[in-house]
VEXFI-718897 format. One line per 3 residues: their letters; for each residue x negated, z negated, y of N, C-alpha, C, O. Coordinates in steps of 0.1 Angstrom, whole numbers. Layout:
// residues N
A) X/Z/Y/X/Z/Y/X/Z/Y/X/Z/Y | ... $
This chain:
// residues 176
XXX) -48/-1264/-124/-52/-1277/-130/-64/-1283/-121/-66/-1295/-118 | -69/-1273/-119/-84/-1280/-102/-75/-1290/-95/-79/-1300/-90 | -62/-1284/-94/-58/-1296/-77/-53/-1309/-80/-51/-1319/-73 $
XXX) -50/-1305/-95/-40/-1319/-100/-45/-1335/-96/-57/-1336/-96 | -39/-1343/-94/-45/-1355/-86/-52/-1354/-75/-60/-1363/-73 | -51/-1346/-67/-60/-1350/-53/-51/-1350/-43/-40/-1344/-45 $
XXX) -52/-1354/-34/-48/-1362/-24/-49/-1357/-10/-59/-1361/-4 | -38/-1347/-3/-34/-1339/6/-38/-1344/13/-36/-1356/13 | -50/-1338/27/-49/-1344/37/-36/-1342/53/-35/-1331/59 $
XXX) -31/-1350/55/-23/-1343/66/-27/-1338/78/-17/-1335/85 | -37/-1336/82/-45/-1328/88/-49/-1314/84/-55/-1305/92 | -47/-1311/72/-54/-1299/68/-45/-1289/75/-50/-1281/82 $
XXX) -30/-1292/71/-26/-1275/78/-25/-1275/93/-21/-1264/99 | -30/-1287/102/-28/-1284/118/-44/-1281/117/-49/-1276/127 | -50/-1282/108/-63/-1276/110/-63/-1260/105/-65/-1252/114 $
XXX) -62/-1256/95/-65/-1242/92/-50/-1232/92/-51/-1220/89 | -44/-1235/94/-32/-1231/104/-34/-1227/120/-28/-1217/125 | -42/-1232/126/-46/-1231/139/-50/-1219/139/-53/-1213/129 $
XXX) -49/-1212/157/-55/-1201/161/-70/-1201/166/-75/-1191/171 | -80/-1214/162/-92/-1211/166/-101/-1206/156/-100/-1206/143 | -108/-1202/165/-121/-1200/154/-130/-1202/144/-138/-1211/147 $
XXX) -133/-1195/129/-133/-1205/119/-147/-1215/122/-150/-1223/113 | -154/-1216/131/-165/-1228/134/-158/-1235/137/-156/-1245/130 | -149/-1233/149/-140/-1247/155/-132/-1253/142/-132/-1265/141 $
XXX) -124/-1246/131/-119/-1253/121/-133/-1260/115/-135/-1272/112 | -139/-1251/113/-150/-1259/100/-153/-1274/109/-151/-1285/104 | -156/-1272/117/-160/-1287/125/-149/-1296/122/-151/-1306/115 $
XXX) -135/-1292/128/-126/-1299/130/-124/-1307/116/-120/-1318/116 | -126/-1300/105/-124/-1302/93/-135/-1313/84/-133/-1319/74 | -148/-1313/92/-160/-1323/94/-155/-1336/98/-154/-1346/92 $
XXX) -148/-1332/115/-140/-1338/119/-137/-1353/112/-143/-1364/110 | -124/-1347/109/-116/-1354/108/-114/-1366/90/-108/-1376/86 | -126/-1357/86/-133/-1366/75/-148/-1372/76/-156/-1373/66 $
XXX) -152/-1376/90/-162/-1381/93/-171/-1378/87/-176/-1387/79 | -178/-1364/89/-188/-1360/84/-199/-1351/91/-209/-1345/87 | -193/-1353/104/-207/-1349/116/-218/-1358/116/-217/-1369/110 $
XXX) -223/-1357/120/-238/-1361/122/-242/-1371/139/-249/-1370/149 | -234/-1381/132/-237/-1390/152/-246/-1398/148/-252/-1396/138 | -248/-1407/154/-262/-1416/150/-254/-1431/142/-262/-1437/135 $
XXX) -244/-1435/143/-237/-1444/133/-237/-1438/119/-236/-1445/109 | -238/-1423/116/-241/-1419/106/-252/-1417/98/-255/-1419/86 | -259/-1413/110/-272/-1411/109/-279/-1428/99/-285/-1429/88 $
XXX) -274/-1439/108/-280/-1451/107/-277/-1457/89/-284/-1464/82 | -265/-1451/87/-259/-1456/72/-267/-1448/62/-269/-1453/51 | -269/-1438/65/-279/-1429/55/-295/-1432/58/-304/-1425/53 $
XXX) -296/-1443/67/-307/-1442/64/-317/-1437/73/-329/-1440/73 | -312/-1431/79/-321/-1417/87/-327/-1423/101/-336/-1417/107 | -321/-1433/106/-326/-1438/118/-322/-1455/115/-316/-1458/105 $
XXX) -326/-1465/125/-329/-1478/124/-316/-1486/129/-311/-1495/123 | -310/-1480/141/-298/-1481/140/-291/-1476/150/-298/-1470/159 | -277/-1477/151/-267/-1464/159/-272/-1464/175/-275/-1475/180 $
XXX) -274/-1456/180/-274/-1452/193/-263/-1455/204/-251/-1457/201 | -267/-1456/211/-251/-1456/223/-247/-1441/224/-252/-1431/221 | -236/-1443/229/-230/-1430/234/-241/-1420/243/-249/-1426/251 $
XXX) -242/-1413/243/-254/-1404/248/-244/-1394/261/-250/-1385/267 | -231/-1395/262/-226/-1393/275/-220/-1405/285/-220/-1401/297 | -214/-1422/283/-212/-1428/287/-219/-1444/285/-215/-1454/290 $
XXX) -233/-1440/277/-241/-1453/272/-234/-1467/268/-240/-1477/268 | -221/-1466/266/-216/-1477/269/-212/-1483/253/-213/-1494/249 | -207/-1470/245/-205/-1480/233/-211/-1467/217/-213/-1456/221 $
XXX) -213/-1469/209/-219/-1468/194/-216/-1455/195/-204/-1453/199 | -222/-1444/192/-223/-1428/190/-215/-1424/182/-220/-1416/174 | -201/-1428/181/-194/-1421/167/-185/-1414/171/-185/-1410/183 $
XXX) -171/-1408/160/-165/-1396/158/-156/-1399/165/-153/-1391/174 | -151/-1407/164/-137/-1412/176/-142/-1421/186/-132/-1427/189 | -150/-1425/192/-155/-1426/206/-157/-1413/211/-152/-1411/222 $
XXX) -164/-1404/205/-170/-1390/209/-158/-1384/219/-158/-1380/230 | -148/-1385/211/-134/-1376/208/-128/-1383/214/-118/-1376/216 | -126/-1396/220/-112/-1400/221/-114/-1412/232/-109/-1413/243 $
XXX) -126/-1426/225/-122/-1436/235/-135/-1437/245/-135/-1447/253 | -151/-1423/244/-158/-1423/255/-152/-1421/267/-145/-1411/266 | -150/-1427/284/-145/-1423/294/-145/-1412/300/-138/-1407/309 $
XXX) -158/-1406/294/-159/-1389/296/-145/-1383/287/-135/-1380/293 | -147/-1383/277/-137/-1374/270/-125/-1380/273/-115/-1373/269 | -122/-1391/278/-108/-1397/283/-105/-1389/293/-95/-1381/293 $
XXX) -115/-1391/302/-114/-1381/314/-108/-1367/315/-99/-1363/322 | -116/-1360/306/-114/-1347/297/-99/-1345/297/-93/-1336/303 | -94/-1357/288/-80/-1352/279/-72/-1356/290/-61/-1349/290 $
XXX) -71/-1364/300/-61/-1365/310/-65/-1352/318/-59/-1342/312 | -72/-1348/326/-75/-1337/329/-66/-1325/327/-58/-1321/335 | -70/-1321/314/-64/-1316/306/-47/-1315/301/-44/-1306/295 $
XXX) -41/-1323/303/-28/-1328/300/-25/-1322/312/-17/-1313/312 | -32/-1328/328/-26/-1326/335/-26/-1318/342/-19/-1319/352 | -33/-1305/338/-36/-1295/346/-30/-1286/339/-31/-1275/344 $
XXX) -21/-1287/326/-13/-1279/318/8/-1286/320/19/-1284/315 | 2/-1294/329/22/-1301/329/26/-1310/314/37/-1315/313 | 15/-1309/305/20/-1313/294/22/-1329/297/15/-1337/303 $
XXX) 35/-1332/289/38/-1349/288/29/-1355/278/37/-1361/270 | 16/-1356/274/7/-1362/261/0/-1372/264/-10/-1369/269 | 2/-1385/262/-8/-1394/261/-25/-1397/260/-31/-1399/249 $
XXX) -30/-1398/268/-47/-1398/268/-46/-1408/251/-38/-1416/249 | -58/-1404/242/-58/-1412/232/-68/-1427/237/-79/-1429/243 | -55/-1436/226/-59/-1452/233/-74/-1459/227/-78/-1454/216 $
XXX) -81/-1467/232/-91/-1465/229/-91/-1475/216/-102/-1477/210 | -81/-1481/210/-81/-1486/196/-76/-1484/185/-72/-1491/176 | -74/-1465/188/-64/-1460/176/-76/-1447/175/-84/-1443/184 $
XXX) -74/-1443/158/-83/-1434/156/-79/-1422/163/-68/-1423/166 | -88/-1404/169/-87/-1397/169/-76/-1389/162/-67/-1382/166 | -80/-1390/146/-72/-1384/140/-52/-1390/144/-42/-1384/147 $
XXX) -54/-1399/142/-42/-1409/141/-36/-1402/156/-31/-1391/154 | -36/-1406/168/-33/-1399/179/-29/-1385/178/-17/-1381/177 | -39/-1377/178/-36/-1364/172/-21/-1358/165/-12/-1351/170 $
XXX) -22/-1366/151/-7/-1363/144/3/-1372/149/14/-1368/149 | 0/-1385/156/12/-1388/162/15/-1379/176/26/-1375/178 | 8/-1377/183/11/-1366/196/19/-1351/191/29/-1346/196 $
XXX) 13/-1348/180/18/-1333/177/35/-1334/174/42/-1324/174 | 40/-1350/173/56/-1354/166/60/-1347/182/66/-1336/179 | 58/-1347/192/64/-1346/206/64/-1328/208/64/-1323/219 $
XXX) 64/-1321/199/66/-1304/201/70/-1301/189/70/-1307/178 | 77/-1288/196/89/-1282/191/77/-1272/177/65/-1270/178 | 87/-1269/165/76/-1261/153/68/-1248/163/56/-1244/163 $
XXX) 78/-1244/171/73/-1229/175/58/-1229/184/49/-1220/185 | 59/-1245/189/48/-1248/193/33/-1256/191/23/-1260/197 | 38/-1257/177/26/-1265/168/16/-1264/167/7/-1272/170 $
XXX) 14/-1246/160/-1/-1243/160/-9/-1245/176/-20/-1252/176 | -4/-1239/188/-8/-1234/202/-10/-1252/203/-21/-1254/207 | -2/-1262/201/-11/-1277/203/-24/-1280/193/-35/-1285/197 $
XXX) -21/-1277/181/-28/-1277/173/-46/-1271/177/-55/-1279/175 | -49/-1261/179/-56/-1253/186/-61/-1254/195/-73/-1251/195 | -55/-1258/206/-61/-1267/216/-61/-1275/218/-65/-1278/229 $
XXX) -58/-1286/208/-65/-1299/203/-80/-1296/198/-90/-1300/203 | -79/-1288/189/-97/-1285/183/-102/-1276/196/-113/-1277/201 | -95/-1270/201/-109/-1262/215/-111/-1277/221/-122/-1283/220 $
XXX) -103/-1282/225/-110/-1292/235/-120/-1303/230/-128/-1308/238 | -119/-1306/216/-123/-1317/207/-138/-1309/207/-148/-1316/210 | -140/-1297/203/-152/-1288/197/-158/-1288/216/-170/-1292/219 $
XXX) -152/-1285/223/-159/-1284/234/-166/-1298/244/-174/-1298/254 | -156/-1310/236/-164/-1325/240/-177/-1326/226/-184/-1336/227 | -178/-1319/218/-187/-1322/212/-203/-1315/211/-214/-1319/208 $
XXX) -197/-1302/216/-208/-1296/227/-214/-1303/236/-226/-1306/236 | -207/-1307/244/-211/-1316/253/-221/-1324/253/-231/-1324/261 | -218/-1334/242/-225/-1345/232/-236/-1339/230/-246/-1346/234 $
XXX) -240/-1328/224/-249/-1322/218/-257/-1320/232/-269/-1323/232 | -250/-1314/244/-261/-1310/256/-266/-1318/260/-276/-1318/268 | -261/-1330/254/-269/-1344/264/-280/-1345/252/-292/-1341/254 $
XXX) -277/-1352/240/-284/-1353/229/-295/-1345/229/-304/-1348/222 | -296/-1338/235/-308/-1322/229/-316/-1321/243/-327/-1315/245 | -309/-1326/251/-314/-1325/265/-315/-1313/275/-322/-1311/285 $
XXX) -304/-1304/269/-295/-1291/275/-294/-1294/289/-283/-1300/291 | -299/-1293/296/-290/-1297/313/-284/-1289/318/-276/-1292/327 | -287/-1270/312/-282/-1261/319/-266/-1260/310/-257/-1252/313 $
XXX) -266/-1269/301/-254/-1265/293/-244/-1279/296/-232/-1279/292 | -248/-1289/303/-242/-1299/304/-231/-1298/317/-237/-1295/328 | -217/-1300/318/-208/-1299/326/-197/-1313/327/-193/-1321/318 $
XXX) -197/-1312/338/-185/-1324/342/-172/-1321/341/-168/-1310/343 | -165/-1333/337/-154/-1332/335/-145/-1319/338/-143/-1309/331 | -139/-1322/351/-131/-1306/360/-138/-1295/352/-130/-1290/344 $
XXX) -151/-1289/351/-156/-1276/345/-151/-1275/336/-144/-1266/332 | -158/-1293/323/-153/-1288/311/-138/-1285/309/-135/-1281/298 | -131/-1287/315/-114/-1285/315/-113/-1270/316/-109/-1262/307 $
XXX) -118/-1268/328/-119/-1252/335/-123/-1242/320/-116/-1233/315 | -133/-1245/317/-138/-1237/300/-131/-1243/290/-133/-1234/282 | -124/-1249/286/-117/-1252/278/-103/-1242/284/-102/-1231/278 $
XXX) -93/-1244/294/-84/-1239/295/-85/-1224/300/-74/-1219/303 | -98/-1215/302/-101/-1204/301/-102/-1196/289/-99/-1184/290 | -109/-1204/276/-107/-1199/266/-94/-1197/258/-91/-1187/251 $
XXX) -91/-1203/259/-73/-1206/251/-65/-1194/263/-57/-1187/257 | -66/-1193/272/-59/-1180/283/-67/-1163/274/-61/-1153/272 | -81/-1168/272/-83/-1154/264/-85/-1151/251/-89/-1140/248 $
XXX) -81/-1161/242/-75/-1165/235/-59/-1153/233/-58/-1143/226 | -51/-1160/242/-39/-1157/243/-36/-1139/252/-25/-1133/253 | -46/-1135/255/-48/-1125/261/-48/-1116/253/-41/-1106/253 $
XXX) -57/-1119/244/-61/-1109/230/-56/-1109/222/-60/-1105/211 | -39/-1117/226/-32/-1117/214/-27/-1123/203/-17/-1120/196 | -37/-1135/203/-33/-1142/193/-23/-1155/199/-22/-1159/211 $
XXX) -16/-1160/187/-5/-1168/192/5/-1165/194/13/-1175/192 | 9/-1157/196/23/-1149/195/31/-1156/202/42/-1160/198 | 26/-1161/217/35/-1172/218/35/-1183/221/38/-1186/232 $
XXX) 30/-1193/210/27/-1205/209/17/-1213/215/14/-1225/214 | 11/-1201/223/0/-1209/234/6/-1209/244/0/-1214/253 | 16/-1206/246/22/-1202/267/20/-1215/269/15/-1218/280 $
XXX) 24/-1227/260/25/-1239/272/10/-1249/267/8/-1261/264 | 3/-1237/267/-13/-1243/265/-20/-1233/276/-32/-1235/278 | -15/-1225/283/-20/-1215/293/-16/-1220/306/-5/-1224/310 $
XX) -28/-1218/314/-27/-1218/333/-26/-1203/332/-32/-1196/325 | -16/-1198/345/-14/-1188/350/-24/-1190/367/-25/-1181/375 $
């Protein structure tokens, strides 16, 4: 009787279905109900005077899908990325939401391959938001350019898959 009337998100099972880590879900899951902490957030609650620029590309408003999808850093990222794995996936466009991109890209793979996209959708998403944070905080030893952050992103998901998990469903998320 708890669940009666509430309202499925379709994100939930490519989120806790996934092979990552329960921080990378818990985020992801912040995510995708806009509940991180960027400074357009910050500014609605009050907590600051008002939104910040992007703190990796200065160019537009500190939020959850610029962060993720339409800053030219993380554009960078996801082509990058796409292309250093052979995958056919669209960089997300810069006037469609994060989430939205996401479930429409996942329509282009086969079931067997769902979670292994799924999963490294959130490694890469959780590791542009590190990022954010190294600048924000003023990390310099933790801040990395594009190519690297690819390189750590597509190193993890390889050991990841090393150790077993995925059964599979990461091979066409792995550099050999």
């Amino acid at each position: 009787r708890l669940c009666l009337g509430l309202i499925a998100s379709p994100t939930a099972r490519c989120i806790w279905k996934s092979w990552d880590p329960l921080r990378c879900k818990i985020f992801a899951w912040l995510m995708v109900q806009y509940r991180l902490w960027t400074s357009d957030r910050r500014a609605r609650h009050g907590l600051q005077d008002e939104p910040s620029s992007c703190f990796t590309c200065l160019q537009e408003i500190d939020c959850v899908d610029h962060i993720l999808a339409h800053c030219a850093y993380a554009r960078e990222v996801w082509h990058r990325c796409f292309d250093a794995l052979q995958v056919n996936v669209q960089v997300p466009n810069t006037d469609e939401k994060f989430t939205d991109w996401w479930l429409r890209q996942r329509g282009r793979f086969s079931r067997k391959v769902l979670r292994g996209f799924d999963s490294f959708i959130i490694a890469t998403a959780w590791a542009l938001w590190k990022q954010r944070n190294a600048r924000v905080f003023n990390r310099i030893h933790q801040q990395r350019t594009p190519p690297e952050l690819v390189q750590i992103v597509l190193a993890e998901i390889k050991e990841w898959k090393l150790a077993g998990i995925g059964a599979g469903g990461l091979d066409p998320f792995v550099r050999e």
